[in-house]
N, C-alpha and C positions, 0 to 999 in steps of 0.2 A: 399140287392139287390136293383138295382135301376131302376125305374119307366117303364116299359116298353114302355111307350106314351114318355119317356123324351128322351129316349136313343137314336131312331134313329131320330132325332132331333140332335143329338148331334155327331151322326157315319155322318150326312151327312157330318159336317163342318172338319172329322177326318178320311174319308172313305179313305185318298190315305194312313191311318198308318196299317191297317187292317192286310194288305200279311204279312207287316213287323212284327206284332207284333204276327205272328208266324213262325217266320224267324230261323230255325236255321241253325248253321256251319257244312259244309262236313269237314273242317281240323282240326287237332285237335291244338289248342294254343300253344303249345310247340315244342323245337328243338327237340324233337322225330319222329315228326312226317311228313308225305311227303305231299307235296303243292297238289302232282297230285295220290295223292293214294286214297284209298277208305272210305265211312265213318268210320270212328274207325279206320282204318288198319293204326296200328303202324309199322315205320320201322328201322333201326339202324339209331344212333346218330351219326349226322356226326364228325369225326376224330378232335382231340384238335389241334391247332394251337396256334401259338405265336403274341401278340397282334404286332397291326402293325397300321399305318397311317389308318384312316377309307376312305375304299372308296370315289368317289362324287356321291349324289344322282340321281335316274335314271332322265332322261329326261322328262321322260309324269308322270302322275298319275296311278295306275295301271289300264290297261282295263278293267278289270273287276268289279272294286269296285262298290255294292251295293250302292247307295245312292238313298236316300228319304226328299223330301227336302218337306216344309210348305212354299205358300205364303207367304211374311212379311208382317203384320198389322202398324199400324202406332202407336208408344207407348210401340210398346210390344217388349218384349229383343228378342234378337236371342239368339239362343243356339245351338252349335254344336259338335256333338259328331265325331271322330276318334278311330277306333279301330278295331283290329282282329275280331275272329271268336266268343269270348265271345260279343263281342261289337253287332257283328251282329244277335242274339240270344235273345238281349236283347234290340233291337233298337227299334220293336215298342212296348214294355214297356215304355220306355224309352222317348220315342214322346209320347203317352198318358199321362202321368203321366204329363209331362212339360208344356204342349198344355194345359192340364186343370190347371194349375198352372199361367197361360197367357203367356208364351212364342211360338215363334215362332221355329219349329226346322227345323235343316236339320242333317243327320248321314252319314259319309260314311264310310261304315264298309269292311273288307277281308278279310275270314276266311288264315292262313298260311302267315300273311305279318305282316313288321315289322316295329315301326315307322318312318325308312328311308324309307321306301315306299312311305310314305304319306308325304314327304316335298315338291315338288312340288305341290301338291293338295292343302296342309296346305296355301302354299304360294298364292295360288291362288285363295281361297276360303276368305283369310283375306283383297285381294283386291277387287274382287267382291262382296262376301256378309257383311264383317266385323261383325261376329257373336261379340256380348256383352262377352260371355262367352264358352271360348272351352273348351274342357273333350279331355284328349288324354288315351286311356286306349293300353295297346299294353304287352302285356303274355310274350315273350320273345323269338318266334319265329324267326330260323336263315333259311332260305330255300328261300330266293330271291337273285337276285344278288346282291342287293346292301348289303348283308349278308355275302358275299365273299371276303376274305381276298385275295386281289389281287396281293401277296406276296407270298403265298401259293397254291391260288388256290379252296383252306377249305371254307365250311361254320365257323364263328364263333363262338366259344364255350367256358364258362367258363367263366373266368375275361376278357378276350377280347370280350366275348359277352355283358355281361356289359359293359365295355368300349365305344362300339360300339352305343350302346344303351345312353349312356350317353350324348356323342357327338352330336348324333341325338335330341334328347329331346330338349338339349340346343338351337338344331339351331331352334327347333320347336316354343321352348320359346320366344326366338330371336323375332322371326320374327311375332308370335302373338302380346306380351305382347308392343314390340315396336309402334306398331298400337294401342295402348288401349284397346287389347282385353284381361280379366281376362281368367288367364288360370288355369285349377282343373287336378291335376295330379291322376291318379287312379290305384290301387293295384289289382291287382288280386289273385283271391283264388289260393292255392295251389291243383296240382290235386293227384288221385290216387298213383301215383307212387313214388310222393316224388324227382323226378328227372328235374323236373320244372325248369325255372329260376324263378318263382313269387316271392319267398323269397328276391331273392338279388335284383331285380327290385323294388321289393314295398320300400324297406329300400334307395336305388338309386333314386327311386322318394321324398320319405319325406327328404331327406337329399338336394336333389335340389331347391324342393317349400321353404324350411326353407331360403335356401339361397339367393331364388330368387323375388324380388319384386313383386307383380302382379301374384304370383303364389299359390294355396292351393296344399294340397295334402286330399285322401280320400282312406284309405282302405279297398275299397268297397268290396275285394275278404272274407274280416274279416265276410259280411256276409253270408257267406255259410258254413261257418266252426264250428265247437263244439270246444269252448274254444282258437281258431287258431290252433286245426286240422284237418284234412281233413276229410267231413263227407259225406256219401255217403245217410244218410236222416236226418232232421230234424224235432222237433215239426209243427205240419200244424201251419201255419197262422189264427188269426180269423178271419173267414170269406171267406178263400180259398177252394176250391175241397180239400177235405183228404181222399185221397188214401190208408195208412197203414190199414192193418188187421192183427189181430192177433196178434203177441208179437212186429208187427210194428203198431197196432195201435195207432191214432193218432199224426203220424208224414206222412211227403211226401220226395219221393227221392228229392234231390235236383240236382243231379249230375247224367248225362247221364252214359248209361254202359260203354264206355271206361274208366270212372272217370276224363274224363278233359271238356266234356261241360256241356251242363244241362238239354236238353230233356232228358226225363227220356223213350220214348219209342225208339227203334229202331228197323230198322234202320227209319230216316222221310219220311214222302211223298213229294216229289217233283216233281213239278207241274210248266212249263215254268220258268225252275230255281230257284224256291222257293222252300223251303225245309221247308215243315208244321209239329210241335209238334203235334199228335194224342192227347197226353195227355197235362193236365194243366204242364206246367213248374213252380212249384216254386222256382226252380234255379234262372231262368231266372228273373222272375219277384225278385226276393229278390235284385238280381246283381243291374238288372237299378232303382228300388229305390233307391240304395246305391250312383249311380251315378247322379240319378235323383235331388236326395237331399241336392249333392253336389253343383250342376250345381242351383239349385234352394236359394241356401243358400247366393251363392255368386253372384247371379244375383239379389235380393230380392225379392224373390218369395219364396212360399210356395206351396210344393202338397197338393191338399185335404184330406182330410181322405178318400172322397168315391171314391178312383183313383183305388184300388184294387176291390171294390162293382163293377164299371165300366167295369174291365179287365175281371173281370171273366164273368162278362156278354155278353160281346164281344165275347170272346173266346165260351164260350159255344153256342152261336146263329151263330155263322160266320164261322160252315160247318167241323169248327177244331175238334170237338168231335164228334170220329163215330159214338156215340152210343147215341147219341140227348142230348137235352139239361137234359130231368129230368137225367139221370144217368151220368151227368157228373160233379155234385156235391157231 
């Protein structure tokens, strides 16, 4: 645990990551699931279609997208993350972990968008801030327009959703890697249902970075999983809240009740659009060290060991555990 005289010392210089770093998704990551539906409420998969020319990306950045941005220090890398609803989940993990590692961050996360969403943003964000180091993480959701095969009319699904997804990365690449900015491509866990695109995505992604100059891959979804499959709890952490009792003791869910994010209570609290974890996420937090460490590896930086001693101490002091802080260890 660490120091309680040092800590809020250390929240003041990190207080705008706080909401984020109990930030979790109302959509669920995957083409199952509806942009505008309710938390967890899964609805049918949209109808397969025949791959076709990919749309052009939308005009704006989506209105909506989360983002939390860090003054830049002068020395210190930038780092920025893009990503869906797991990205968002795990953003302010994600900015602690890096912040205390000397990076500057910024994240703009959408729960239900895909990463044609984010290429105007991408583009824009590499002229005005030129992050050192992007993370693009993106599940394989098809439920935007630019998800629409404007051929058929369909959302994207199957080998065209790959496809689509391809096309995009590439242009994402583009137009990072062409600026100098190191870009970390990242896998996402597979969820409950086994119906996911994460599988074909994450193999889509390592087969890209392999190919492409100025690019890593990290399959950071690898850890939430028992052996690479899908686990709805794992061993606690040392040094994390351990939740299991009983024939689950000593392990914590990792994976929210739908099986596709990772608060483990539901439904969250939300509060002026922030949607707060009740309980510890060790989902969440396993996800953005995966990407943290990615993002940290190829910037030259390293997370501390006491970044989790840190998290949990936040969390439990900062209002997220309803039942105070001694019982939320």
């Amino acid at each position: 645990m660490v120091d309680p005289e040092a800590v809020p010392r250390w929240l003041r210089r990190v207080k705008w990551a706080l909401p984020a770093a109990l930030a979790v998704a109302v959509v669920a990551p995957v083409a199952s699931c509806s942009a505008r539906g309710e938390p967890g409420v899964h609805v049918s998969s949209p109808r397969p279609v025949t791959t076709s020319a990919a749309p052009a990306p939308p005009a704006a950045p989506p209105p909506s997208t989360t983002t939390s941005t860090v003054p830049a220090h002068a020395g210190r890398p930038r780092v920025e993350l893009f990503g869906d609803s797991l990205s968002l989940e795990a953003a302010g993990f994600f900015t602690e972990q890096l912040t205390l590692a000397g990076a500057d961050v910024r994240t703009s996360t959408l729960g239900g968008t895909a990463i044609c969403d984010f290429l105007p943003a991408i583009a824009n964000d590499e002229e005005a801030w030129h992050p050192a180091v992007a993370v693009l993480q993106f599940s394989g959701n098809s439920l935007t327009p630019c998800m629409v095969d404007h051929a058929t009319g369909a959302h994207y699904t199957g080998e065209a959703l790959i496809d689509r997804y391809r096309i995009a990365t590439a242009q994402a690449v583009a137009i990072l890697t062409t600026a100098g900015t190191r870009v970390v491509l990242a896998g996402s866990p597979p969820d409950r249902s086994g119906t996911s695109a994460a599988h074909l995505l994450t193999d889509m992604y390592r087969e890209l970075a392999a190919s492409s100059p100025g690019v890593d891959f990290v399959d950071a979804g690898d850890a939430l999983t028992d052996d690479g499959a899908y686990a709805d709890r794992l061993p606690c952490l040392p040094g994390e809240p351990c939740s299991g009792t009983g024939a689950e003791a000593g392990t914590n869910a990792v994976r929210a009740p739908d099986g596709a994010h990772f608060c483990p209570s539901a439904p969250p609290t939300v509060h002026d659009g922030v949607a707060a974890c009740a309980a510890w996420s060790s989902g969440a937090w396993r996800y953005a060290y995966a990407l943290a460490g990615a993002a940290a590896t190829v910037g030259g930086l390293t997370v501390p060991p006491s970044a989790l001693a840190d998290a949990v101490w936040i969390w439990a002091h900062s209002g997220a555990c309803e039942s105070g802080p001694t019982r939320c260890h």
